[in-house]
N, C-alpha and C positions, 0 to 999 in steps of 0.2 A: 384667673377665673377658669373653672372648670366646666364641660357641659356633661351637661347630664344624657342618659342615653336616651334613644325618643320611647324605647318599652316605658319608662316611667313617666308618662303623663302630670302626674298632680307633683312628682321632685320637680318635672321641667318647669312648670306656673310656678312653683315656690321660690326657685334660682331665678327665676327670671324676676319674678313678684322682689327679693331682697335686695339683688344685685343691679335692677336698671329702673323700677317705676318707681319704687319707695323712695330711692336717693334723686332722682328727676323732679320728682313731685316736692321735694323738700326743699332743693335746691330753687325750684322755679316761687317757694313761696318764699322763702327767704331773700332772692331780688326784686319779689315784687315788693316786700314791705321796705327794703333798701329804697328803692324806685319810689316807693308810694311817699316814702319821711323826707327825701332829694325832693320833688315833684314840691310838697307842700310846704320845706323850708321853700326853696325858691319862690313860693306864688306869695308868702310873705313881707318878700321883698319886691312885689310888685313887679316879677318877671323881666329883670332886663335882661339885656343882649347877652351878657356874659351867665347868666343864670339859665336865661333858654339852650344857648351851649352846650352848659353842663350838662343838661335835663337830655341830648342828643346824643351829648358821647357817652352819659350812662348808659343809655338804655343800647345804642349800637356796640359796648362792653360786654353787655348782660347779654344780647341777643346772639353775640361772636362765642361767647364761653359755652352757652347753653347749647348752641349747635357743633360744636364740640365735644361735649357732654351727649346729647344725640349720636353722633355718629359715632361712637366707641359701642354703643348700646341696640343700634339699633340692625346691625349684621348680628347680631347673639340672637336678636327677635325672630326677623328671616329665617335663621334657622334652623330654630325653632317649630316654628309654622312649617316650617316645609319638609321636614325630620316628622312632623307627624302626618302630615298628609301622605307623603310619598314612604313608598317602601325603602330605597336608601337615599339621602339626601348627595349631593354632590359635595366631592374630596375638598375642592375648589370651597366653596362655603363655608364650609367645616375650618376651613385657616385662617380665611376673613375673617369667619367670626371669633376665634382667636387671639389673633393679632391686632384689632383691631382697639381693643379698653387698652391696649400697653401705648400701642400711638396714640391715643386720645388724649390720655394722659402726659406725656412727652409732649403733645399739643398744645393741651391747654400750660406746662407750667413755660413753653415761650414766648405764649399769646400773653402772660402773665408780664412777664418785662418788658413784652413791645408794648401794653396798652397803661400800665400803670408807671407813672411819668417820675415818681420820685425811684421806682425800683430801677428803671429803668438809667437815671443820673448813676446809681451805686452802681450798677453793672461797669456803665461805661467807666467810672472812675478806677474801677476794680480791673477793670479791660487794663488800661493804661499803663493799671499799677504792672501789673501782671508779665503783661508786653511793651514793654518803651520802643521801640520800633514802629508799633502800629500805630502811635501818636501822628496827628495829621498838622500837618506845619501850619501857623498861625499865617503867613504871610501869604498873597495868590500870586498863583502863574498869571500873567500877563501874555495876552496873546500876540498871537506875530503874524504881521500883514503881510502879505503879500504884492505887490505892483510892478508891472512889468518884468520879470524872473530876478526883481531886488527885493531884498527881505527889508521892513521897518520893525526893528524890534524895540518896543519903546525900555525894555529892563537894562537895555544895554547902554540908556543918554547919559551921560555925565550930568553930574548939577548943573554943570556950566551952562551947558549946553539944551536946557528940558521945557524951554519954548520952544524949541527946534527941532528937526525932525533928520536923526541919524539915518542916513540908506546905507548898506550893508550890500557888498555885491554879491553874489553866490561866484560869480563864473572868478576861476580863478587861471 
């Protein structure tokens, strides 16, 4: 995204008018009809627990992405507004608003595989595939007690032995 100089007045509303309210406004009608067809399946089925749920973590999705969408948009606005009040706007500003739609963007598409649960499975499968290393071992550590400066480590009892309780001296 480019800005416009602040001499051009009616170019800055029109960038501004294509590139942040038009797509804000479309976006925001578009989840709400999402919201609104979620909302009334659910109360079809007479609102239970796992449908109120849903009806929560849609709308905390729609409300996460959208202020995302926000904040890409709304240092372009700022400076803006203040590019035509003031004689020069500040350098600082000027980069904000900038850089700011490219992280938005880089934003939302990770907010996209933390919240959306089956992208989220492909990721991790694709993660694994990718890396076999970073695989996390199915079996747990078990922890080790401590008593009197003798270690009980329960991973180390034989079968034989695993009513019973192995003490382990440190001092050697």
């Amino acid at each position: 995204m480019c800005l416009v100089s602040p001499k051009y007045t009616i170019h800055q509303l029109y960038l501004l008018t294509t590139s942040f309210i038009i797509p804000i406004v479309i976006i925001s009608i578009i989840y709400g009809i999402i919201y609104y067809r979620t909302v009334r399946s659910t109360a079809n089925f007479r609102q239970t627990l796992h449908g109120a749920k849903r009806d929560i973590t849609l709308a905390r999705n729609i409300l996460i992405l959208l202020g995302i969408f926000l904040f890409g948009g709304v240092p372009s606005v700022i400076y803006t507004i203040v590019s035509n009040t003031v004689e020069s706007a500040p350098s600082v500003l000027f980069l904000i608003a900038i850089t700011t739609p490219s992280m938005a963007i880089a934003i939302v598409k990770i907010m996209t595989i933390v919240l959306n649960r089956d992208i989220r499975q492909v990721f991790k499968l694709r993660w694994i595939k990718w890396f076999p290393y970073c695989k996390t071992p199915t079996n747990r550590v078990q922890s080790i007690t401590y008593t009197n400066n003798k270690i009980i480590n329960p991973t180390n009892i034989p079968k034989s032995q695993q009513n019973k309780t192995k003490i382990l001296n440190t001092h050697t």
